[in-house]
N, C-alpha and C positions, 0 to 999 in steps of 0.2 A: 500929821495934821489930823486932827479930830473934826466931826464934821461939824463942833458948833464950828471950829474957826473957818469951814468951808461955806457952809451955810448959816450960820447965824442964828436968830432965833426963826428959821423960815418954815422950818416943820413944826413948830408950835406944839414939841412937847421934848421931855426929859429922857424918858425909856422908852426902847421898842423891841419888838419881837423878833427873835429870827429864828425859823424853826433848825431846829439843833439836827444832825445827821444820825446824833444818836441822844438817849435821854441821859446821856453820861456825860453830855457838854451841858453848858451854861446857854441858855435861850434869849436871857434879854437882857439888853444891851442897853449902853449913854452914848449921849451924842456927844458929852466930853471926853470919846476914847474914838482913835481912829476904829472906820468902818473894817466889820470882817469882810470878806469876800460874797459879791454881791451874786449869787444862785439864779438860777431859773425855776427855783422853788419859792414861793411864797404862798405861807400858810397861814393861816385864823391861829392864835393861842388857843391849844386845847382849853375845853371847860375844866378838865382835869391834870392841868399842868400844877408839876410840882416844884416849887422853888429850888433848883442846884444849888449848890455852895459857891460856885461861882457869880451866881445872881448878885446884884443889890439882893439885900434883905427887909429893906425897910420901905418896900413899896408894894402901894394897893394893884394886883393882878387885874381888876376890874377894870383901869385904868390906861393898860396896856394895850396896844395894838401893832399887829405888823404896818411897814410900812406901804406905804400907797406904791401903785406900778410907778404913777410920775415922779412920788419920791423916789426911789430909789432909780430913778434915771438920771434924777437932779446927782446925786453920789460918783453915778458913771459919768458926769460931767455933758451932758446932753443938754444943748440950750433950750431954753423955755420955748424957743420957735419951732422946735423940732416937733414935725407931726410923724405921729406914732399910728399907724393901718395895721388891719386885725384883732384878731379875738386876742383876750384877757389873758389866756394862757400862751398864746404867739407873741406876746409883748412881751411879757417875764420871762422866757425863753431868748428874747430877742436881745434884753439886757441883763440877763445875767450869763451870755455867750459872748456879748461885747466887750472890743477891749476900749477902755476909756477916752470918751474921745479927743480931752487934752495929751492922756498918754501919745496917741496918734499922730496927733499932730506934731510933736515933739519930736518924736522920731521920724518919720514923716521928711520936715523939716531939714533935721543933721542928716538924713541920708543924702537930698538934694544939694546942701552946703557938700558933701564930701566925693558926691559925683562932678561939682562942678570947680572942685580943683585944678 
């Protein structure tokens, strides 16, 4: 699933950033390709990032930005009601250490169907 078909057009843009682990990977990403794995790192585009090959290539860097902490909570499946306490770097830690919370419930779920056999 890609995240427009997850979220639609709700993040109100095309490309976004994710900072790379190393500058040998590809940094920015579409929202018509499933999300990579959601980090406890989230960075600003360097002013001097340089486009990978894996990049789109036909887009303005100026343009670009990492995703918001709420975005990327909306990806881990965190309802819009969910209040999020703490600093800026405790919430990006807090979801990109979480496991999604539809995953959860899913499993969650089939364990209780399988205990009450």
């Amino acid at each position: 699933m890609t995240i427009r078909d997850y979220l639609g057009d709700r993040l109100n843009l095309q490309y976004y950033y994710r900072h790379p682990r190393s500058y040998a990977r590809r940094g920015i990403f579409s929202i018509d390709e499933p999300s990579p794995t959601i980090r406890g790192v989230n960075r600003p585009i360097p002013p001097n990032y340089k486009l990978h090959s894996g990049d789109p290539q036909d887009i303005d860097l100026s343009t670009i930005r990492p995703l918001s902490t709420i975005e990327r909570s909306y990806i881990q499946t965190f309802p819009d009601s969910f209040k999020f306490w703490g600093t800026k770097t405790n919430l990006e830690q807090m979801i990109g250490n979480s496991v999604p919370v539809n995953l959860a419930f899913f499993v969650a779920s089939n364990i209780l169907k399988l205990t009450q056999l």
